[in-house]
Residue frames relative to the residue before (quaternion, step in Angstrom):
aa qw qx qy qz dx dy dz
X 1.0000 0.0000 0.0000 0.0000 0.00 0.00 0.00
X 0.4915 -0.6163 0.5202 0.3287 3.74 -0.95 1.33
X 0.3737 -0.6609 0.6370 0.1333 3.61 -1.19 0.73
X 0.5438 -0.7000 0.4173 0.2006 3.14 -0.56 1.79
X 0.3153 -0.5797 0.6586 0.3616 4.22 -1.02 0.91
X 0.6942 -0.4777 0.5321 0.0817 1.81 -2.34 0.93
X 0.4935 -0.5030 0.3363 0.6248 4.66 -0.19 0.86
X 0.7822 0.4063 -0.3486 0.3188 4.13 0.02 -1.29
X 0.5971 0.3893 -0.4998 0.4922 3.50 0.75 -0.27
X 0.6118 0.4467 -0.3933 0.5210 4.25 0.23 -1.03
X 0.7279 0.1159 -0.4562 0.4986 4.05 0.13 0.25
X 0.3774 0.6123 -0.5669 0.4017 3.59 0.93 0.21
X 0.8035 0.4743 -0.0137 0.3594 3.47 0.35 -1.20
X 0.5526 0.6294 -0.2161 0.5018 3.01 1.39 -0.91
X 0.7146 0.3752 -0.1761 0.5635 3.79 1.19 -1.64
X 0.6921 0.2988 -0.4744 0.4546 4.06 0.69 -0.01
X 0.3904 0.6326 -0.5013 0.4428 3.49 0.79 0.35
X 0.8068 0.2551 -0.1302 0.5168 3.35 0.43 -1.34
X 0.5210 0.5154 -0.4602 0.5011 3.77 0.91 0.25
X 0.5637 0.4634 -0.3807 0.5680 4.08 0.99 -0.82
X 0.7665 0.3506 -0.4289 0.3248 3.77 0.11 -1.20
X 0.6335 0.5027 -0.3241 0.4908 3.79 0.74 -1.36
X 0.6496 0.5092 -0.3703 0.4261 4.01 0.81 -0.47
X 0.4312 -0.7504 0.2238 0.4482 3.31 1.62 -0.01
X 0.4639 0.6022 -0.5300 0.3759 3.81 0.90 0.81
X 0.1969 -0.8398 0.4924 -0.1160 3.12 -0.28 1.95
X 0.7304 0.3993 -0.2085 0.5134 4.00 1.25 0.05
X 0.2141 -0.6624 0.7087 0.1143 4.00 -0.72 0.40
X 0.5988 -0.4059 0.6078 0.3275 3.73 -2.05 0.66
X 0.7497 -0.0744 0.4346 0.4935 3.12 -0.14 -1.94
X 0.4654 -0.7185 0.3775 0.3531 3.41 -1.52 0.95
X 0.7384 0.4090 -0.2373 0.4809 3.28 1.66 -0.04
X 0.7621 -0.3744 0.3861 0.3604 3.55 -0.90 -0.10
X 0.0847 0.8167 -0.5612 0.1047 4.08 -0.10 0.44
X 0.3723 -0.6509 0.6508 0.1195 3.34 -1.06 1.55
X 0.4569 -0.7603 0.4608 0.0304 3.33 -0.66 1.63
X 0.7253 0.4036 -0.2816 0.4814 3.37 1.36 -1.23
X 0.6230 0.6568 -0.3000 0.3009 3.30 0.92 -1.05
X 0.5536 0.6000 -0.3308 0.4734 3.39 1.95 -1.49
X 0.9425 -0.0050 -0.1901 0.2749 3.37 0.76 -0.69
X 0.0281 0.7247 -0.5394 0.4278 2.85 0.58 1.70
X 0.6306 0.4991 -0.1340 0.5791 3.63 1.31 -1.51
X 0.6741 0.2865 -0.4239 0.5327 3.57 0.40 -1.12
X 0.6966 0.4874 -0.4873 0.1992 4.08 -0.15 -0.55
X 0.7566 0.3832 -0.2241 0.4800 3.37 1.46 -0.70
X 0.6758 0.3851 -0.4560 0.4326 3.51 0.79 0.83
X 0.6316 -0.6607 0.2505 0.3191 2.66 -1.28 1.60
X 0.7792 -0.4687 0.3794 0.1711 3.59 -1.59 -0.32
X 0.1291 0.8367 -0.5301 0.0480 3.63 0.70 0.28
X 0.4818 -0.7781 0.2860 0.2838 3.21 -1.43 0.81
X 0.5297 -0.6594 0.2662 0.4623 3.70 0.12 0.24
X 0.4782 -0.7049 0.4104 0.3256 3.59 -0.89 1.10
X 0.1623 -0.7864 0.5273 0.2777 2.91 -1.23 -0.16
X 0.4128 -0.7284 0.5352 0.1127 3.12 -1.30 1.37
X 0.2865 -0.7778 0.5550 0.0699 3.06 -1.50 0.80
X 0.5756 -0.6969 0.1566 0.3980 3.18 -0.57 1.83
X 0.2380 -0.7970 0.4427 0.3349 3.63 -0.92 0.25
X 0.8118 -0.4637 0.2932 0.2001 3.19 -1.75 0.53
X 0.6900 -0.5865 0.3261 0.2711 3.31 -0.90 1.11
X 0.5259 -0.5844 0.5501 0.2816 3.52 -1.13 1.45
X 0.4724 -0.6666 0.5547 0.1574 3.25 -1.11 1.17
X 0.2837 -0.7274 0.4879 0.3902 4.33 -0.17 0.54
X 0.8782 0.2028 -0.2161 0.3755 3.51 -0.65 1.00
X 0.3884 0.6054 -0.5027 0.4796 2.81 1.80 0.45
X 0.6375 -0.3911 0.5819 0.3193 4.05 -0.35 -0.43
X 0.5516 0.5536 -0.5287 0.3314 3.51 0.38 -0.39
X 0.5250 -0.5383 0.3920 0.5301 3.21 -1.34 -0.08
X 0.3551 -0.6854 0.5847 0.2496 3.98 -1.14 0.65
X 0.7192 -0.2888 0.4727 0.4193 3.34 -1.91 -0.15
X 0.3377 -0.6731 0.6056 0.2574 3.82 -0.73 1.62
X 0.8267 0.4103 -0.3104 0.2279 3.34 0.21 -0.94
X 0.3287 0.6754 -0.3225 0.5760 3.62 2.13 -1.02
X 0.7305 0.4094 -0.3016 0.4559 3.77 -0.03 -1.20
X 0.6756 0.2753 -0.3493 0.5880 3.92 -0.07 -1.02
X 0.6944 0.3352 -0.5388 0.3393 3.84 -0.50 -0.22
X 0.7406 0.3501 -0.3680 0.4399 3.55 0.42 -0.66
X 0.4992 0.5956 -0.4527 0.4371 3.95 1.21 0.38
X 0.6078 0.7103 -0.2036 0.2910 3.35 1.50 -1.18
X 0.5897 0.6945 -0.1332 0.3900 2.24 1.54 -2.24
X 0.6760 0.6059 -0.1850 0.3764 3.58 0.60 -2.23
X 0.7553 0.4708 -0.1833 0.4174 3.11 0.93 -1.67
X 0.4440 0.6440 -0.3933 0.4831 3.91 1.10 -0.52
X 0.8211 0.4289 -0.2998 0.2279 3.22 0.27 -1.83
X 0.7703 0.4856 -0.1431 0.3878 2.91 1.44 -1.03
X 0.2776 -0.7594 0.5873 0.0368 3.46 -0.65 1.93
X 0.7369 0.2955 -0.2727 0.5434 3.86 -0.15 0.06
X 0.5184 -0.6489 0.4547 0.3216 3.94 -1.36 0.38
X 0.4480 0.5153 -0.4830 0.5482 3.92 1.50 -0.32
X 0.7286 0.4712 -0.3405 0.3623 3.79 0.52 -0.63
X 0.6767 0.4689 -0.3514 0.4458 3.15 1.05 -0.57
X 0.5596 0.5319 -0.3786 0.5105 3.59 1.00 -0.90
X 0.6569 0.4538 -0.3490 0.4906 3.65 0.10 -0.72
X 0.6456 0.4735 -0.3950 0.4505 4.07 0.63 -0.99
X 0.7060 0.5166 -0.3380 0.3471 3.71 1.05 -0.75
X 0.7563 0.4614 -0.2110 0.4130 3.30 1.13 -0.91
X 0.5413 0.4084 -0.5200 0.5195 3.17 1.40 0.73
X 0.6025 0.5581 -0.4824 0.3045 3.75 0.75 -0.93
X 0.1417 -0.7960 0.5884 -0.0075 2.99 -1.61 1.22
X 0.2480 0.7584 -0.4905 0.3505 3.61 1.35 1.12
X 0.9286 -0.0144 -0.1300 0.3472 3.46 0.48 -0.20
X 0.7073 -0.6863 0.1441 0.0886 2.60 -1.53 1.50
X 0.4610 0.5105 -0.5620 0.4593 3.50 1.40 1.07
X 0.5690 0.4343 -0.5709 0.4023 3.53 0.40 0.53
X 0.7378 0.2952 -0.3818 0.4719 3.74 0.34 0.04
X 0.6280 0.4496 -0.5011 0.3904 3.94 0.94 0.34
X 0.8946 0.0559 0.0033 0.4434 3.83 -0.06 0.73
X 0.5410 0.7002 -0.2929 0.3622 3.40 1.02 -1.77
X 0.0564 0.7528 -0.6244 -0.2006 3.80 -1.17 0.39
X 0.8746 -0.0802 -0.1913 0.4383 3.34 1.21 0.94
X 0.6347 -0.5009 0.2985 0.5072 3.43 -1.06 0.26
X 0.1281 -0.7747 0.6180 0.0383 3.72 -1.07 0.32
X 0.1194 0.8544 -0.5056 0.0073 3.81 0.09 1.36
X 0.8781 -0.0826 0.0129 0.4712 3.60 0.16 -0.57
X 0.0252 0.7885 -0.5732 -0.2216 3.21 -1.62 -0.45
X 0.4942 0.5970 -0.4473 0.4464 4.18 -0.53 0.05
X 0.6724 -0.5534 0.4087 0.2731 2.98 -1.51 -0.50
X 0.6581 -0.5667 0.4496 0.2087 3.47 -1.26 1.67
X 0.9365 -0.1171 -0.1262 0.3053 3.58 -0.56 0.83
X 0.0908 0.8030 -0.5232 0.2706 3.16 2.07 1.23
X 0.5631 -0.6215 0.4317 0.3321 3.35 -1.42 0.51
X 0.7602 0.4220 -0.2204 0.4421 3.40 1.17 -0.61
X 0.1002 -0.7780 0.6174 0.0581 4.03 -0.46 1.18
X 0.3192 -0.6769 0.6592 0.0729 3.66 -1.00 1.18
X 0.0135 0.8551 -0.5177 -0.0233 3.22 -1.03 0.80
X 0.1446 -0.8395 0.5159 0.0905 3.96 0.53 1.15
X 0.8547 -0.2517 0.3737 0.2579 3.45 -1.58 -0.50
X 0.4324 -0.4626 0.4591 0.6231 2.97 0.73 -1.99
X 0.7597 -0.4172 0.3329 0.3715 3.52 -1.58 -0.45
X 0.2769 -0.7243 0.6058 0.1780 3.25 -1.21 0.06
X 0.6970 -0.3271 0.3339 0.5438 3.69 -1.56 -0.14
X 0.7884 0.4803 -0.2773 0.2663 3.62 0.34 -0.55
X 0.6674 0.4891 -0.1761 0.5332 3.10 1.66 -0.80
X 0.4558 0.6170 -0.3048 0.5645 3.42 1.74 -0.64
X 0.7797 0.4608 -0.2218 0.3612 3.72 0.59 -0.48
X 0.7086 0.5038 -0.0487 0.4916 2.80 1.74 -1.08
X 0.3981 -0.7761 0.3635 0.3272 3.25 1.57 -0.52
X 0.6114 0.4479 -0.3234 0.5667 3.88 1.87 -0.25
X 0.2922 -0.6509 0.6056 0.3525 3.24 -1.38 -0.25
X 0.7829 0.3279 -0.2894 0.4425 3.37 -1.72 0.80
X 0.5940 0.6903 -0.2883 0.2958 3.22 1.00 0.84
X 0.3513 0.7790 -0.2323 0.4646 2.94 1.96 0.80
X 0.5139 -0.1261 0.3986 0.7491 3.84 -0.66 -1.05
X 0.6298 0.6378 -0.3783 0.2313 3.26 -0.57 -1.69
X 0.7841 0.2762 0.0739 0.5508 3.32 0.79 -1.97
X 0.5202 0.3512 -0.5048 0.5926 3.84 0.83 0.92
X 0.6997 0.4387 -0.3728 0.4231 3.55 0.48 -0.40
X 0.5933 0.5059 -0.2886 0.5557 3.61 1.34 -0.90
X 0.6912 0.3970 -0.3233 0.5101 4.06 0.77 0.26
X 0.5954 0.6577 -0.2310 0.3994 3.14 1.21 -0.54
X 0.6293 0.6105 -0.1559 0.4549 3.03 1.68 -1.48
X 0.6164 0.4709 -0.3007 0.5548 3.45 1.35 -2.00
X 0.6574 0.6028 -0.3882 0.2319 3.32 -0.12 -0.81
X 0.6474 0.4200 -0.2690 0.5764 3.33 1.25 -1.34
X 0.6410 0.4491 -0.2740 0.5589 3.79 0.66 -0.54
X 0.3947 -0.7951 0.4130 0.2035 3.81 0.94 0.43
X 0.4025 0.7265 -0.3798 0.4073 3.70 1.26 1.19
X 0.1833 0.8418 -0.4896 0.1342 3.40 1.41 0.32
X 0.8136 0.3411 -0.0080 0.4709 2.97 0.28 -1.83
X 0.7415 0.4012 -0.1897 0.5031 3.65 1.20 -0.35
X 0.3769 0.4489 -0.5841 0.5615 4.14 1.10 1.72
X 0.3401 -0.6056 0.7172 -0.0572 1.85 -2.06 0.33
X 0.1236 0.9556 -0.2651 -0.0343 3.58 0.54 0.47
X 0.0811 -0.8799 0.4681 -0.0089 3.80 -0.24 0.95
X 0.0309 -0.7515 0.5357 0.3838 3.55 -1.18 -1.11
X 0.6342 -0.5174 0.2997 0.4901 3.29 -1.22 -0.04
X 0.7572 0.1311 -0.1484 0.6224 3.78 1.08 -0.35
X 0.4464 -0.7889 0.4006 0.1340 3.52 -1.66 0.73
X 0.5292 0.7083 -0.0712 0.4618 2.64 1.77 0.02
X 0.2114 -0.7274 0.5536 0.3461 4.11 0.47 0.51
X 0.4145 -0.4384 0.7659 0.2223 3.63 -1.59 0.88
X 0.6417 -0.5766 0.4841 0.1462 2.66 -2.01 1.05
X 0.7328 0.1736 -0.1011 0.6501 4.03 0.21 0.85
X 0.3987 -0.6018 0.5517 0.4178 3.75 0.87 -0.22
X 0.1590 0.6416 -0.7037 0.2607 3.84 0.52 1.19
X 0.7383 -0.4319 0.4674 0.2234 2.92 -1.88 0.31
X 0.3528 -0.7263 0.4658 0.3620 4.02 -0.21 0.63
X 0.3091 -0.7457 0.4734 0.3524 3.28 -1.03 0.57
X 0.7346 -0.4770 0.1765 0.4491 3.60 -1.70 0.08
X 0.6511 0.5803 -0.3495 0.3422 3.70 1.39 -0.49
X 0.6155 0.5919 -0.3285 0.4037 3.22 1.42 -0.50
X 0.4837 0.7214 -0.1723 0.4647 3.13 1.51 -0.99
X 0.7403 0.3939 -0.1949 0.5088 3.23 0.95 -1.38
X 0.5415 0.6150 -0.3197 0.4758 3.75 1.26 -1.04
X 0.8628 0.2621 -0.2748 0.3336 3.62 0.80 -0.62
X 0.5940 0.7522 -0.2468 0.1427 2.77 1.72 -0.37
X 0.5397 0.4598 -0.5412 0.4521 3.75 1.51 -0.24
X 0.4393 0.6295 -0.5023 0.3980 4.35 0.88 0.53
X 0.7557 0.4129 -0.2806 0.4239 3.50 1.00 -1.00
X 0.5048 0.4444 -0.3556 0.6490 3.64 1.50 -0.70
X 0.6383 0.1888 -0.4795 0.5719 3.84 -0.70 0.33
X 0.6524 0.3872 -0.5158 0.3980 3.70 -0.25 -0.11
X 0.6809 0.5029 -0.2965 0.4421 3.66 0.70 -0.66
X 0.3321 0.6567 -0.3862 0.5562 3.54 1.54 -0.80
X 0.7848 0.3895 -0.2866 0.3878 3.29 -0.49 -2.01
X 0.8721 0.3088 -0.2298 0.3020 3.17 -0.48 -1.48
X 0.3533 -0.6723 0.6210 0.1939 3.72 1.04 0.12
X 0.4486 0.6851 -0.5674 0.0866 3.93 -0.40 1.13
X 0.6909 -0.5529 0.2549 0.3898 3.34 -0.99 0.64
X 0.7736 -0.0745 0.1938 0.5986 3.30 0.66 -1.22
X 0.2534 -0.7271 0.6227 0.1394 3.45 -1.07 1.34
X 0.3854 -0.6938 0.6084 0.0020 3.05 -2.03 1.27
X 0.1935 -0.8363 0.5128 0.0123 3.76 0.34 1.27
X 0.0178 0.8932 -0.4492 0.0061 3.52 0.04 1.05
X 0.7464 0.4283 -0.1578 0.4843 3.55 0.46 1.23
X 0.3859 -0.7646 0.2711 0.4393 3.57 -0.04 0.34
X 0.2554 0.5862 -0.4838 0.5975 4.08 2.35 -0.12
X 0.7575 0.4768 -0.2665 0.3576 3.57 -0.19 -0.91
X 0.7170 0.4005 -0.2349 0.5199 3.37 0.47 -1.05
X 0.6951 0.4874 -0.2445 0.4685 4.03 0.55 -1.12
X 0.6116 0.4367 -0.3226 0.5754 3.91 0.67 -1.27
X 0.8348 0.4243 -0.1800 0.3012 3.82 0.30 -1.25
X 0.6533 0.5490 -0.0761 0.5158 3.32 1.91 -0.22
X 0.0024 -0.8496 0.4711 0.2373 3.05 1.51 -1.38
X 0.3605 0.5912 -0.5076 0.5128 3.44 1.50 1.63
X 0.2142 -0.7974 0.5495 0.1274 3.40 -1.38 1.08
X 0.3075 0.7113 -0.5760 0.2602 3.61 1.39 0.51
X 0.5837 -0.4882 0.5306 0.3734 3.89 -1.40 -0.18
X 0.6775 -0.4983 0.3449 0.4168 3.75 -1.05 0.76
X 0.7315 0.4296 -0.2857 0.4458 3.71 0.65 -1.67
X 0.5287 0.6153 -0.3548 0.4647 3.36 1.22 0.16
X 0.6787 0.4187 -0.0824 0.5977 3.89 0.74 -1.86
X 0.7662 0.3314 -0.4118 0.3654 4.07 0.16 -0.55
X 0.5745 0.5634 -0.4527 0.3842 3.39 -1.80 0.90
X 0.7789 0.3348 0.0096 0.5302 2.72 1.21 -1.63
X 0.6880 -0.6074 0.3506 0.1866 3.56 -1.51 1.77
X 0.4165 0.7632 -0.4927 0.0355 3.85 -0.46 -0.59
X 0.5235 -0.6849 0.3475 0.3689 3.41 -1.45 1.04
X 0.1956 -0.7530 0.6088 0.1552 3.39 -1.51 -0.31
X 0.1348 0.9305 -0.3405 0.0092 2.75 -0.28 1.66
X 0.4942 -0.6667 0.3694 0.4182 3.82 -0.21 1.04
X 0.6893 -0.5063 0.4966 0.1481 3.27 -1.94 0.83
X 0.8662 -0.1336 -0.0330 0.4803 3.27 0.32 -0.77
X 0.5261 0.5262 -0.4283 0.5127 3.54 1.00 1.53
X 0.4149 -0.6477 0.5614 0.3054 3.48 -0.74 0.01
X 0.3672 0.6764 -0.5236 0.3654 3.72 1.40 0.66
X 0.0099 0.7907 -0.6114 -0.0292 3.47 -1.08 1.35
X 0.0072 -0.9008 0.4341 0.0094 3.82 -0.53 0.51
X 0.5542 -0.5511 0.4532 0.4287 3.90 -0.85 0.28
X 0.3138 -0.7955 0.5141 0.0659 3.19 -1.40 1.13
X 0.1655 0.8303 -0.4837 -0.2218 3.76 0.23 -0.22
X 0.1716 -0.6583 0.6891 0.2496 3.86 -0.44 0.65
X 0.0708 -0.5651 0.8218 -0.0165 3.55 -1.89 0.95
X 0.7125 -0.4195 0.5530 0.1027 2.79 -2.05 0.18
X 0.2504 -0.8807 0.2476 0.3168 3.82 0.21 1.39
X 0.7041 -0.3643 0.3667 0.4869 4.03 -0.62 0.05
X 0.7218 0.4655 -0.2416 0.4516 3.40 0.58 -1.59
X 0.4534 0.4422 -0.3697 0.6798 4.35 1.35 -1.28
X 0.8295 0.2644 -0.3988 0.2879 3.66 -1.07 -0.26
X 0.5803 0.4466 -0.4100 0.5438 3.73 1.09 -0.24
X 0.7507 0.1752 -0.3109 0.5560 3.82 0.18 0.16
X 0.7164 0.1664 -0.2791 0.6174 3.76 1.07 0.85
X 0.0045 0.7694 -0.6352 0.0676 3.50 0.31 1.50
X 0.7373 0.3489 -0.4643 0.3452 3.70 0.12 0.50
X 0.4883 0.5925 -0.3371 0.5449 3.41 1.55 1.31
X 0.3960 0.5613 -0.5343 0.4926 3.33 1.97 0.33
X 0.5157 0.5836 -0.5396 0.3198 4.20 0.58 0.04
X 0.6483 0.5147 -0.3038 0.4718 3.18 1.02 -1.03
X 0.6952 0.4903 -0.2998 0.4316 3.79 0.26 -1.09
X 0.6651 0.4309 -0.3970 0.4629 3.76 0.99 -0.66
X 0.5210 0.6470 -0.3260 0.4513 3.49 1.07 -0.79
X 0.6184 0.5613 -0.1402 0.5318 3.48 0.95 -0.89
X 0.7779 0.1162 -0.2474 0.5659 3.55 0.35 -0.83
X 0.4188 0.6717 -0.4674 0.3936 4.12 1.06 0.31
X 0.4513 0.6913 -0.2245 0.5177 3.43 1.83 -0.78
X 0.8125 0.4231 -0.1240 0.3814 2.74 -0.12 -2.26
X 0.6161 0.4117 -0.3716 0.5593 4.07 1.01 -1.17
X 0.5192 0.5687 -0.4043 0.4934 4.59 0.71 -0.31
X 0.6696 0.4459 -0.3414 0.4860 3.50 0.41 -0.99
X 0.6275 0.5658 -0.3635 0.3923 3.62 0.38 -1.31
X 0.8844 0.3372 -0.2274 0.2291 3.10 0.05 -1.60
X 0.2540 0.7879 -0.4536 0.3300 3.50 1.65 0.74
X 0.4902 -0.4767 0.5461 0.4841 3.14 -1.18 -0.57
X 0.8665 -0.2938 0.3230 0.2420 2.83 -1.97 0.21
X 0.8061 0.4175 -0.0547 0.4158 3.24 0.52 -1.43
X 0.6376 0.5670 -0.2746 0.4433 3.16 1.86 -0.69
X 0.5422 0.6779 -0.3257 0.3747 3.51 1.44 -0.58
């Protein structure tokens, strides 16, 4: 039996975990250790068998969680999102849509925004957590006292906007995947539509990749400007990847980097118009 760590190694461990995931390494071999030679040593001396054959399987049940039709799902997300001309409309179009399959894994509701309607600055996280899943806002956790804390010092209280890329808590607070992402995403373009912001703040490396269609790691994407451009508009806008709230609370000597980042973002504003 593994002898339980010791608390300083388990937060030892605990922050390079979350430094690999936010650094964008999103996948593990195995939860354990695996003698590589031995594996194949075994695969050379057992015999050959022919492969089975599987028979295709049966159709995702609608509302069952399963995984649905990627493409069935974003049209009927598209669809919702069209209809809806104001942001009470859009929030209200999400919490009925039932295309994807984090509303039936855990979630006990949709969870779209909070701040202020047509602020120049739009935040863009991951998705929800246990806290925000309860509350019904996003960024209302640790995560989201430290993410207010920041604007505040950076004099942006009153002037976010604040969203995620899904509405829906992942099961365990995992990382959304790229289909879900995609299922919500003609929601997050009309949300940008609506709120009309100057420049969008991508706050994570889910955030930065889904919102970028870039597959570098965050410590890689933050600092640095790039456009966003909507799907089915000719809206194009400034991007700023940063470094999420939740990565800097189990790497507090990476809040240099995130202030740097929003020291940018408060530069960019104070351009002109036309420069933006």
């Amino acid at each position: 039996m593994t002898a339980p760590l010791d608390p300083d190694a388990e937060r030892a461990l605990a922050s390079l975990m979350g430094f690999w995931a936010d650094a964008g390494v999103d996948a593990s071999y195995a939860d354990q250790p695996v003698d590589r030679l031995a594996e194949g040593r075994r695969r050379l001396q057992a015999p050959a068998r022919p492969a089975a054959v599987r028979s295709a399987p049966a159709p995702a049940a609608a509302g069952s969680g399963a995984a649905p039709d990627l493409a069935l799902a974003v049209g009927q997300a598209q669809a919702a999102a069209e209809a809806a001309d104001t942001l009470e409309a859009l929030e209200a179009a999400i919490a009925a849509f039932e295309g994807c399959p984090l509303r039936y894994s855990g979630a006990s509701r949709a969870v779209f925004s909070r701040g202020t309607a047509g602020a120049p600055v739009m935040v863009i996280g991951e998705g929800p957590g246990g806290e925000e899943d309860a509350r019904g806002q996003p960024f209302v956790g640790r995560a989201g006292k430290l993410l207010d804390k920041m604007l505040a010092a950076a004099g942006l209280t009153e002037r976010v906007f604040i969203t995620n890329t899904v509405f829906w808590r992942p099961p365990g607070n995992r990382t959304p995947s790229p289909q879900e992402q995609a299922i919500c995403a003609p929601f997050v373009e009309r949300a940008i539509v609506l709120a009309k912001p100057q420049v969008l703040l991508l706050a994570g490396a889910a955030s930065a990749k889904s919102m970028l269609k870039r597959t570098e790691g965050i410590l890689s994407l933050r600092g640095r400007w790039f456009e966003w451009r909507a799907e089915h508009t000719n809206l194009v806008l400034p991007a700023l990847p940063t470094l999420h709230p939740a990565f800097l609370l189990r790497q507090p000597q990476a809040k240099k980097k995130a202030w740097s980042d929003l020291l940018l973002l408060m530069s960019r504003l104070e351009q002109p118009g036309d420069a933006l």
